[in-house]
N, C-alpha and C positions, 0 to 999 in steps of 0.2 A: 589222474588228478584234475579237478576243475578248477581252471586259471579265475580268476578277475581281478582286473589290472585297475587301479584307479589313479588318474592324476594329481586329485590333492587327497583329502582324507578320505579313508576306507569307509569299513562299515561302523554303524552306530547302532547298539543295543541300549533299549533306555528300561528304567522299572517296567518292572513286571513278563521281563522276557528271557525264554530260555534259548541257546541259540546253540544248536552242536553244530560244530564244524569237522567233516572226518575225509582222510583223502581230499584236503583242496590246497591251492595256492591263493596270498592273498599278497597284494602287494600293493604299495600307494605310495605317489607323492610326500603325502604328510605323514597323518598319524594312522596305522593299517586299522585297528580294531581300537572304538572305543567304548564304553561300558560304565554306564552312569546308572547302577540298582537295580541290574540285569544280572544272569548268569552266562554264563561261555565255557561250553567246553570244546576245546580243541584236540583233535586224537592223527596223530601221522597225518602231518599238514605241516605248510610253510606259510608263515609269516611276516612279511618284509615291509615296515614303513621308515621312509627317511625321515622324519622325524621323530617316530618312534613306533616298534611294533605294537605294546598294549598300553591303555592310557583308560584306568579304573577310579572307580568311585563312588562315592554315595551308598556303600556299603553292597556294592559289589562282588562277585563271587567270578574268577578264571580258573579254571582246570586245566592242565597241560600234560598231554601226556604221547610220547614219539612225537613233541615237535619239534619242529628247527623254527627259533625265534633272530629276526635280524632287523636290530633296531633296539633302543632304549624301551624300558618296561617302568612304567609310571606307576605308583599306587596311592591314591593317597585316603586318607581319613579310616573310614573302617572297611575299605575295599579291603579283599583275599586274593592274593593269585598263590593255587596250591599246584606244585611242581611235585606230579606224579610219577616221575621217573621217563629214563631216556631221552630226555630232551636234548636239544642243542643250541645254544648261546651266542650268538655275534654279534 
């Protein structure tokens, strides 16, 4: 698995970006993954933000599938996060 540890917020996907995440660890301070008119798919991966794991928008698209999510999942306006199966919630 590839770690990356961040102390305040994670990573940032903005329009027009597709961004798979497969086999990694992401963990942050803040908020782990956020996604403003981007996509993200994440496949058998952990992601951990204390203030919240996904934080979407602007018509936004997540895909989730074997993850383990830990942390609050934000969506808002016509953001999608589609829960593909197997996941894990905390």
């Amino acid at each position: 698995m590839l770690p990356v540890d961040f102390d305040g917020d994670g990573l940032i996907v903005e329009e027009g970006c597709d961004l798979h995440l497969t086999n990694s660890r992401i963990s942050a301070g803040g908020t782990a993954i956020t996604v403003i008119g981007g996509k993200v798919h994440i496949v058998n991966s952990t992601v951990k933000g204390a203030r919240g794991s996904i934080e979407a928008s602007q018509g936004s698209q997540v895909f989730l599938s074997g993850a383990s999510l830990d942390g609050l999942q934000r969506r808002f306006d016509t953001a999608q996060i589609k829960d593909l199966g197997d996941n894990r919630y905390r």
